[in-house]
C-alpha positions as CSV (number, residue, x, y, z in Angstrom):
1,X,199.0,195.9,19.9
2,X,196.6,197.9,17.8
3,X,199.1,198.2,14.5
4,X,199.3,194.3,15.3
5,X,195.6,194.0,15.0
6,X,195.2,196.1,12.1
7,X,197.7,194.1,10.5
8,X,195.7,191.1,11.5
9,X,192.9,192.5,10.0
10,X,194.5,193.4,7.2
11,X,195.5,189.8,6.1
12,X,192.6,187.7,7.8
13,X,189.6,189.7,6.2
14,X,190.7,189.2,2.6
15,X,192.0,186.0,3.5
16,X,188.9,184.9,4.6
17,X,186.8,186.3,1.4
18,X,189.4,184.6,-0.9
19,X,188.7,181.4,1.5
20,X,184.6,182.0,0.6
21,X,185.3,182.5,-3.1
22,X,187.1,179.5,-3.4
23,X,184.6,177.7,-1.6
24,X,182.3,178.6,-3.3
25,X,182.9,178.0,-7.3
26,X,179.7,177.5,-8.5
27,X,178.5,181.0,-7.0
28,X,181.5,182.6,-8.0
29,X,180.8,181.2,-11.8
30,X,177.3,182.6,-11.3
31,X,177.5,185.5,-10.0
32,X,180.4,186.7,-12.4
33,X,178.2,188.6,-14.7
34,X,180.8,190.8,-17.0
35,X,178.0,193.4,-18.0
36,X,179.5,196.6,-16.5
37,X,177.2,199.3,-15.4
38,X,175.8,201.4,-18.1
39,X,173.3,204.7,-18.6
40,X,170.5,204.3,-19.3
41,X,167.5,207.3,-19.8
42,X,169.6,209.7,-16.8
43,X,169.7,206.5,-14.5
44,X,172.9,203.5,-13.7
45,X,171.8,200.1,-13.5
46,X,173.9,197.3,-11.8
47,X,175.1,194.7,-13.2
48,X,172.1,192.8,-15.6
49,X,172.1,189.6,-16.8
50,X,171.7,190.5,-20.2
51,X,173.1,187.3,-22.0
52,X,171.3,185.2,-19.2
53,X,174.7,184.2,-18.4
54,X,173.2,182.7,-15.2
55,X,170.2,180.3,-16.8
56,X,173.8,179.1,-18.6
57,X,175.8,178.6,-15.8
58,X,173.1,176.6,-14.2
59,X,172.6,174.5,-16.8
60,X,176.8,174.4,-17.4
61,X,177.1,172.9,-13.2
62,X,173.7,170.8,-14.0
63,X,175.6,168.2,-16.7
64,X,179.1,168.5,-14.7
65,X,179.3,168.9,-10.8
66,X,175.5,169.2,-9.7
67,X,175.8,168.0,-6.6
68,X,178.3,170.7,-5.6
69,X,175.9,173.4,-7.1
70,X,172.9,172.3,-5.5
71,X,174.8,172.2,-2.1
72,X,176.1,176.3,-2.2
73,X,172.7,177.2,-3.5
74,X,170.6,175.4,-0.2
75,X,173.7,176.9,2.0
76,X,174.0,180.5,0.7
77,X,171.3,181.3,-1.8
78,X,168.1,179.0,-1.3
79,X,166.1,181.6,-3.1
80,X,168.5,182.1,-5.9
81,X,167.4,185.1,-9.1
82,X,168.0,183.6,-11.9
83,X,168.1,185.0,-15.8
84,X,165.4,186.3,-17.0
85,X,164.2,183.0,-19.6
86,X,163.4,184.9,-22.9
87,X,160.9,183.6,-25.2
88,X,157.9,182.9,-22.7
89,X,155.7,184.0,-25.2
90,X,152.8,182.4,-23.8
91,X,151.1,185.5,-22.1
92,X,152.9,185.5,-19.2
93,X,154.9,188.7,-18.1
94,X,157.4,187.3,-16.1
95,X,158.8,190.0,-14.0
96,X,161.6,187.6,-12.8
97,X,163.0,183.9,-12.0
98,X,163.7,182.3,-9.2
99,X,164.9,178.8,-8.5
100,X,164.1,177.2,-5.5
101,X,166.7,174.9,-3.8
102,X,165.8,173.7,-0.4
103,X,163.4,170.5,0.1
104,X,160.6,172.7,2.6
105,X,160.1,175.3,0.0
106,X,159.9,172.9,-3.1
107,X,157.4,171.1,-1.3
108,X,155.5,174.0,0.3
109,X,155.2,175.5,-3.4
110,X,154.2,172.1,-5.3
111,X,151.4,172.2,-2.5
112,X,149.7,175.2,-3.4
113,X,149.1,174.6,-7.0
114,X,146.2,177.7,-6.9
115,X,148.8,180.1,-6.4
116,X,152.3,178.5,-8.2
117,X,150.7,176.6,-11.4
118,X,151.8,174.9,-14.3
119,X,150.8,177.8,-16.7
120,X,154.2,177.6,-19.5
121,X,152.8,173.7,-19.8
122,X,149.0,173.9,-19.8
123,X,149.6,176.6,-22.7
124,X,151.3,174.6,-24.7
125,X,148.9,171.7,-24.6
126,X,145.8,173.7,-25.2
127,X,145.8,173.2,-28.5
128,X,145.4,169.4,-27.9
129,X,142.1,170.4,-25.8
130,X,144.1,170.6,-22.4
131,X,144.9,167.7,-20.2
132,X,144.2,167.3,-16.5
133,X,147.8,167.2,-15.8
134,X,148.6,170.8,-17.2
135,X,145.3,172.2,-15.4
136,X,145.4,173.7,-11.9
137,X,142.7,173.2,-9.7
138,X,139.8,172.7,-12.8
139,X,137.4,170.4,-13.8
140,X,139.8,168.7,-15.6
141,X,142.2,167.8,-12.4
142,X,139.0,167.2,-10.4
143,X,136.9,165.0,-12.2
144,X,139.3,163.7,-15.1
145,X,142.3,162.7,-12.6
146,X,139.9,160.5,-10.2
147,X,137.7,159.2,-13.4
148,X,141.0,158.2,-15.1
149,X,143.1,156.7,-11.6
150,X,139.2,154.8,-11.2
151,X,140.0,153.1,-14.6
152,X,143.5,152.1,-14.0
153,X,142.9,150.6,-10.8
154,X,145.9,148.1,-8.2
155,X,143.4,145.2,-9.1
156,X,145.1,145.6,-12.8
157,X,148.9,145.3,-11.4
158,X,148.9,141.3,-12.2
159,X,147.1,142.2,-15.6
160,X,149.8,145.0,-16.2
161,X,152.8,142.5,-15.1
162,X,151.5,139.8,-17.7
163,X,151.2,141.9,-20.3
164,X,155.0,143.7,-19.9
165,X,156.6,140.1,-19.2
166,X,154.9,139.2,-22.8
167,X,156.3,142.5,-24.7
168,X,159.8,142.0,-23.1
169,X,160.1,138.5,-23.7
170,X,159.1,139.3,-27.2
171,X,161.5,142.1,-27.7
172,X,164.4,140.4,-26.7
173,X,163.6,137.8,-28.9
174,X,163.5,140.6,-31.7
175,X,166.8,141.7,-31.0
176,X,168.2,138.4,-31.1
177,X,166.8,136.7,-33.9
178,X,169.3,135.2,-36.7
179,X,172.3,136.6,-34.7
180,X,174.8,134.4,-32.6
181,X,177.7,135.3,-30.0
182,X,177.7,138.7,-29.1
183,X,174.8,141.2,-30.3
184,X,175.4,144.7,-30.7
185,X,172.2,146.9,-30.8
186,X,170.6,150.6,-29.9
187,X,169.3,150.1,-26.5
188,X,166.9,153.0,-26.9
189,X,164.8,152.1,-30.0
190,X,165.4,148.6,-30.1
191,X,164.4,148.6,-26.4
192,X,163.5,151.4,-23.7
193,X,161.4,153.3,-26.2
194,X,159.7,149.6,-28.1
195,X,158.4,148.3,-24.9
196,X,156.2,151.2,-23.4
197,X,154.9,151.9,-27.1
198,X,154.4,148.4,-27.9
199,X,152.8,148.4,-23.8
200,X,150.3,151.6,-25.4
201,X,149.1,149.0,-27.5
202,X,148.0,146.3,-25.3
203,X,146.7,148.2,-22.1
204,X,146.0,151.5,-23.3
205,X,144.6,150.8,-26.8
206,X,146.5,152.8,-29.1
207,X,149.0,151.4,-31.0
208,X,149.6,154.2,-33.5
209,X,150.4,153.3,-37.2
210,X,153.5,151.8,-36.3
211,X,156.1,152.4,-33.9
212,X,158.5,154.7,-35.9
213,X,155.5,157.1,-35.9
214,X,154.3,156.6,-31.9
215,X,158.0,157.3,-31.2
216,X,157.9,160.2,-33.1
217,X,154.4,161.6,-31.8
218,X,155.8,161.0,-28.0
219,X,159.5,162.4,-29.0
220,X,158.2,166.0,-30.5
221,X,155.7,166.5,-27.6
222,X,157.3,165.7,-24.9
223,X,160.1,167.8,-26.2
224,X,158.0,171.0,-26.0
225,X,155.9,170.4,-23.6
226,X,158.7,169.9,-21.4
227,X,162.0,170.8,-22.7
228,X,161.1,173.7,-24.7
229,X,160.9,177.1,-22.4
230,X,162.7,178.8,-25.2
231,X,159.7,178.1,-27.3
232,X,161.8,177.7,-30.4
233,X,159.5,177.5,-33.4
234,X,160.9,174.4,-35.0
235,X,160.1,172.3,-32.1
236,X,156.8,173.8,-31.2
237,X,155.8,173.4,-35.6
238,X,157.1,169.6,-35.4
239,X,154.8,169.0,-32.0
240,X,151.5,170.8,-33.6
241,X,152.0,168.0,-36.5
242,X,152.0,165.2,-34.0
243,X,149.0,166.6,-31.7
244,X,147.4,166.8,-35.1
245,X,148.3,163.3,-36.4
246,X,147.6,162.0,-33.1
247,X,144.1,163.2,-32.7
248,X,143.2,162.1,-36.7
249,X,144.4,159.0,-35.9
250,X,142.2,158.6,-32.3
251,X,139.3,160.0,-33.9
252,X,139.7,156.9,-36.2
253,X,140.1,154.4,-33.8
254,X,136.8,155.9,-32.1
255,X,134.8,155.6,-35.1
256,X,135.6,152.2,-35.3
257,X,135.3,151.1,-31.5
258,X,134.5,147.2,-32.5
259,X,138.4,146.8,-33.3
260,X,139.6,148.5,-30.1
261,X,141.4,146.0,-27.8
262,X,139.1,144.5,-25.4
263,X,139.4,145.8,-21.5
264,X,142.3,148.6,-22.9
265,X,142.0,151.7,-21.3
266,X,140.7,153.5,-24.1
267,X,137.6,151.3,-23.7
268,X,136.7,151.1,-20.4
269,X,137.0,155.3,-21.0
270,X,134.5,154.9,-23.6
271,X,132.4,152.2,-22.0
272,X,132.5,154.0,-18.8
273,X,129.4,155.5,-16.5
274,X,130.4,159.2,-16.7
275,X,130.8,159.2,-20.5
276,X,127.3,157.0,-20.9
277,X,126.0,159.8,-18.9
278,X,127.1,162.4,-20.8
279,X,129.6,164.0,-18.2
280,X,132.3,163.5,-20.1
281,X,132.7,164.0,-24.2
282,X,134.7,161.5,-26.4
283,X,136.8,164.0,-27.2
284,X,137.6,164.4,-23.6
285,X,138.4,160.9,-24.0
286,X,140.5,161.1,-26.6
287,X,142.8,163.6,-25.0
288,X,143.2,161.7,-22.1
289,X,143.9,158.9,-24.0
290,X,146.8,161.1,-26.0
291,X,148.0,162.5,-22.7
292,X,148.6,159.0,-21.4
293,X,150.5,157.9,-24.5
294,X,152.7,161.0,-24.6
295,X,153.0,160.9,-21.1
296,X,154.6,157.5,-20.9
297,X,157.0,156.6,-23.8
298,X,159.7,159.1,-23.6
299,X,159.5,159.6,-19.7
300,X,160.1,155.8,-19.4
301,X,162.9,154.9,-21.9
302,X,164.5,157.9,-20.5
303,X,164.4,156.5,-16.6
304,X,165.4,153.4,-18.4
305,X,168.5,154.3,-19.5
306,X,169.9,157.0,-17.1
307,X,168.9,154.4,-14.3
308,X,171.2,152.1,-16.1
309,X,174.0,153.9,-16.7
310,X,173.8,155.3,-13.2
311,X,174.5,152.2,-11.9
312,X,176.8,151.1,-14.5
313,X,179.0,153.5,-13.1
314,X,179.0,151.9,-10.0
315,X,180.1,148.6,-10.3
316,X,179.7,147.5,-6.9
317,X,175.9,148.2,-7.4
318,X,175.8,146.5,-10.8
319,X,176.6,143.6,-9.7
320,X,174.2,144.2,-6.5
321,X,171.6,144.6,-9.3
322,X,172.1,141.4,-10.8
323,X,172.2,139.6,-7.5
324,X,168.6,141.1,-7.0
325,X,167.3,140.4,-10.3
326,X,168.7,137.0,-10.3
327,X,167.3,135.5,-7.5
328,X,163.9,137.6,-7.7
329,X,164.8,140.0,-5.3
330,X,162.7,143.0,-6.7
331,X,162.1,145.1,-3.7
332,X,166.2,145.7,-3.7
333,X,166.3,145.8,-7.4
334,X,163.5,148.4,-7.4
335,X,165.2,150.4,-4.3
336,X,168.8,150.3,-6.2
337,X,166.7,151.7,-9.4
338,X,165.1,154.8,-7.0
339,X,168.9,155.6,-5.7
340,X,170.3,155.9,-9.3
341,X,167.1,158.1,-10.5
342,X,167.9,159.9,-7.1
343,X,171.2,160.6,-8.7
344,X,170.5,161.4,-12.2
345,X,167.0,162.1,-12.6
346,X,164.8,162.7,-16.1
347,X,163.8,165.8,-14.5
348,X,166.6,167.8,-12.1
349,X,164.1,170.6,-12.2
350,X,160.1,171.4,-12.7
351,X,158.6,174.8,-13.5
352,X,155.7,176.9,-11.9
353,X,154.6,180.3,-12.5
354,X,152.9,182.5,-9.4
355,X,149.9,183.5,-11.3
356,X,149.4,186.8,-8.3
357,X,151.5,188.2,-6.2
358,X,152.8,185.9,-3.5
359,X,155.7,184.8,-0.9
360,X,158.5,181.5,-1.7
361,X,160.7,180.6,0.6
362,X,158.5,180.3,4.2
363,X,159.1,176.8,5.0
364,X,163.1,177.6,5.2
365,X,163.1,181.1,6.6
366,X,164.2,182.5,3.8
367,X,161.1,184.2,2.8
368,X,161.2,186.2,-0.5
369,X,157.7,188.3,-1.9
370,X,157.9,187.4,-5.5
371,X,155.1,189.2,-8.4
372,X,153.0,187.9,-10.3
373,X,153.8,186.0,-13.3
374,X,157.7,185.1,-11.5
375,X,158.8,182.1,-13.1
376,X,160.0,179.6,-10.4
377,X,162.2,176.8,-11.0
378,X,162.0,173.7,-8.5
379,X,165.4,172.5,-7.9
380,X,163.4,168.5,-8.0
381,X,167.1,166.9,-7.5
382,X,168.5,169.6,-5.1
383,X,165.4,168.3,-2.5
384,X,166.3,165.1,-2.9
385,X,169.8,165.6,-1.7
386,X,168.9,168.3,1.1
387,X,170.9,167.5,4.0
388,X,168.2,168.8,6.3
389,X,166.0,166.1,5.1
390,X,167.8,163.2,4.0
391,X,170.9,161.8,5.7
392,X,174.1,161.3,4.0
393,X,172.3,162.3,0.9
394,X,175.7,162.1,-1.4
395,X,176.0,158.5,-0.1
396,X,174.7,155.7,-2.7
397,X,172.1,153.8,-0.5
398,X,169.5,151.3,-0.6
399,X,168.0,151.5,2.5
400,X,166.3,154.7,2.3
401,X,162.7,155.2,2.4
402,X,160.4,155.6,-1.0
403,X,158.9,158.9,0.0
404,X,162.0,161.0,-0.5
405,X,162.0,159.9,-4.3
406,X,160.3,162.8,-6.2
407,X,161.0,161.8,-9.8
408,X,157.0,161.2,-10.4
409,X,156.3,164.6,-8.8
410,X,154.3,165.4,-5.7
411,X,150.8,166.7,-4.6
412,X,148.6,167.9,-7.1
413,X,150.5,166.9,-10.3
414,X,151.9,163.6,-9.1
415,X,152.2,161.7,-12.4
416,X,149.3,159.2,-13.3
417,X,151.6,156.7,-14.5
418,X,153.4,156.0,-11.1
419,X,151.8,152.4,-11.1
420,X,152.7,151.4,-14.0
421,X,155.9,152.3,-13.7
422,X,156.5,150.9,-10.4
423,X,156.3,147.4,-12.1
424,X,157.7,148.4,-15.7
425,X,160.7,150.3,-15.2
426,X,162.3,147.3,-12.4
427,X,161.2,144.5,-15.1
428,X,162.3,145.9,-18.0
429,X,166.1,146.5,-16.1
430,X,165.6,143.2,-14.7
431,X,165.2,141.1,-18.0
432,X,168.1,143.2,-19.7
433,X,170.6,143.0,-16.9
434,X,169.8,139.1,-17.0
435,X,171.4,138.2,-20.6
436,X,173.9,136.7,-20.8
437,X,177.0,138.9,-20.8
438,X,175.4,142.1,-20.8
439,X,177.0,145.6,-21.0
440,X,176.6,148.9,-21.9
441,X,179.2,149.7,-24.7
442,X,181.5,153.0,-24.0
443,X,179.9,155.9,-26.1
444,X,180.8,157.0,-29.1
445,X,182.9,160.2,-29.8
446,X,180.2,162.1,-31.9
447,X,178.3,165.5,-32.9
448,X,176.3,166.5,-29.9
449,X,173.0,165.9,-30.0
450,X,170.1,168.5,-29.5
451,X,167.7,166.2,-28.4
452,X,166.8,166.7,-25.0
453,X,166.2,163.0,-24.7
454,X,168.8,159.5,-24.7
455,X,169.0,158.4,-28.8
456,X,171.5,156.2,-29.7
457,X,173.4,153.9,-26.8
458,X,174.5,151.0,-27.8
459,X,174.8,147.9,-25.8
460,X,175.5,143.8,-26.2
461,X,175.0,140.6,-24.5
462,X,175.7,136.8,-25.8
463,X,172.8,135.1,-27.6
């Protein structure tokens, strides 16, 4: 009996770890660093991540099979190391990374914004004069945010819905003009990205010089802002131009505030109490002004279109959508639109850094004391499809309740446009998916593209 056992033994123990392994693929990829150990000054180090191999392989599993990723990550590594991300060059000494994977501690870390901040951001904005929304626990969160939410107020959300229905109506028009049958067009610049810039115009007050250039402006900053960790120096030049344009050009519209548009946002800022009384400076203004125009061009053609082509991929839901938006059903349109951004998200992840010495991981009991200046990554679409949470979370639904949606954030840094977009994102699908005939046309085989952001999909519908 015991030679039995150990031969058991012998074939159910690496049975079982071949079992693991293959249950496990996106671990296995991650973990399979091929540094071997080397010497180094009379010591051996482990294995080390020197070609950040892991920061790849995330971002490898991120466009192909996330859902499986995120799934072994909140099961066996909820508080995963990551690479190192080289290039931080922002004054932070990041001793290490970690990404965070498991709804309780996502949330628990977003809540404690004194401790895990949005340093690598707020650096990169201070040359603008630094926004509220890149600004932990400051003047600028405290008295901007409120003065700013005070001046976009729920009493403007029948103002808001006039002026999108106007823009839309209007842009269709534009991309229909002198055509008949079947129109074929760029659904991005002729549509996602015209509407919010062209909506700048009429509620915030800032139209730019022309829409070529506020795409541009909102393109390059966004990009690195948001997009850039590696601070490459190309994008970070091409976004000091726009910060600098930008400002030249609000400075102008201030010195001329008799041609702003009357009851935009820019002038109830400058016609407002705390500025009369000298609390707040013009040129506070004028950031806040910039933020909100960078802030809500790229983000919303970018929802736009992956909200689209989420449910394009789901015919059954397409066609729910069109139901909805045809007989003016927008609570189910909007709930449909939630569920695809629940699926493919503008932001799968959001970054921190622990500015002292602190502990991640409580809220799931999988505490882990991380140093100051760790780099934390906040696995934003792993929460959203955490198990523990949210039931059936791989299952397309529109039942589920609004609050498990974190594509605008949470706490402290909960975006400012959440409003707005409420109402513009489900109109602007809802006019679109009503032409006639509409489709998305199957993409193009072509070079890759390195922006970070949706450029050229093209779609049609029957004039």
């Amino acid at each position: 009996m015991k030679l039995q056992n150990k031969i058991l033994f012998l074939i159910i123990v690496p049975l079982q770890f071949l079992l693991a392994q293959n249950s496990q693929p996106f671990l296995k990829d991650f973990d399979n660093l091929k540094i071997a150990k080397v010497p180094l000054i009379g010591k051996w180090l482990g294995p080390r991540d020197i070609f950040k191999h892991r920061l790849r392989t995330l971002a490898k599993w991120q466009k192909s099979n996330p859902l499986e990723m995120y799934q072994e990550l909140r099961d066996f590594r909820p508080v995963a190391n990551m690479s190192k991300i080289p290039g931080l060059k922002l004054g932070i000494n990041s001793p290490d990374t970690i990404y965070l994977s498991k709804r309780v501690d996502i949330i628990e870390t977003m809540e404690q914004p004194g401790i895990f901040t949005v340093l690598p951001y707020s650096r990169k904005m201070k040359a603008l004069g630094g926004h509220m929304l890149a600004a932990d626990e400051t003047d600028f969160n405290n008295i901007e945010k409120p003065w700013m939410r005070s001046l976009m107020p729920h009493s403007d959300i029948a103002k808001i819905k006039i002026i999108l229905e106007e823009i839309i109506n209007e842009t269709l028009k534009e991309i229909s003009v002198k055509k008949t049958g079947l129109t074929d067009f760029n659904l991005v610049d002729d549509f996602a990205r015209k509407v919010p810039a062209k909506f700048a115009d009429k509620y915030f007050g800032f139209p730019g010089p022309d829409l070529k250039t506020l795409y541009r402006w909102s393109r390059t900053t966004q990009e690195n802002y948001f997009h850039n960790l590696r601070n490459n120096k190309k994008i970070i030049k091409r976004s000091k131009n726009s910060e600098q344009e930008m400002v030249k050009y609000g400075q102008k519209l201030l010195s001329n505030p008799e041609t702003l548009v009357e009851d935009s946002i820019l002038k109830r800022l400058l016609l407002s109490n705390e500025v009369a009384r000298n609390e707040i400076t013009e040129e506070r203004v004028l950031v806040n002004i910039i933020g909100a125009i960078i802030g809500s061009i790229e983000t919303t053609q970018t929802a736009f279109i992956y909200a689209l082509q989420e449910l394009s991929r789901r015919p059954h839901f397409f066609e729910l959508a069109k139901i909805a938006a045809k007989n003016n059903d927008d609570e189910k349109l909007a709930q449909l639109i939630w569920e695809a951004l629940r699926f493919n998200p503008i932001n799968p992840a959001m970054v921190r850094v622990a500015i002292k010495d602190a502990v991640v991981g409580k809220a799931s009991g999988h505490p882990r004391e991380i140093k100051k200046g760790t780099l934390i990554l906040l696995g934003i679409q792993s929460a959203m499809f955490d198990e523990s949470q949210i039931e059936n979370p791989r299952e397309f639904r529109i039942d589920r309740p609004y609050e498990i949606n974190l594509n605008f954030g949470y706490g402290h840094h909960r975006c400012l446009g959440e409003m707005i977009n409420l109402i513009q994102l489900p109109l602007m699908i809802k006019k679109m998916i009503l032409q006639k005939n509409f489709q998305l046309l199957p993409e193009a085989k072509k070079k890759k593209s390195k922006s970070p952001f949706p450029e050229n999909l093209r779609a049609q519908f029957l004039i």
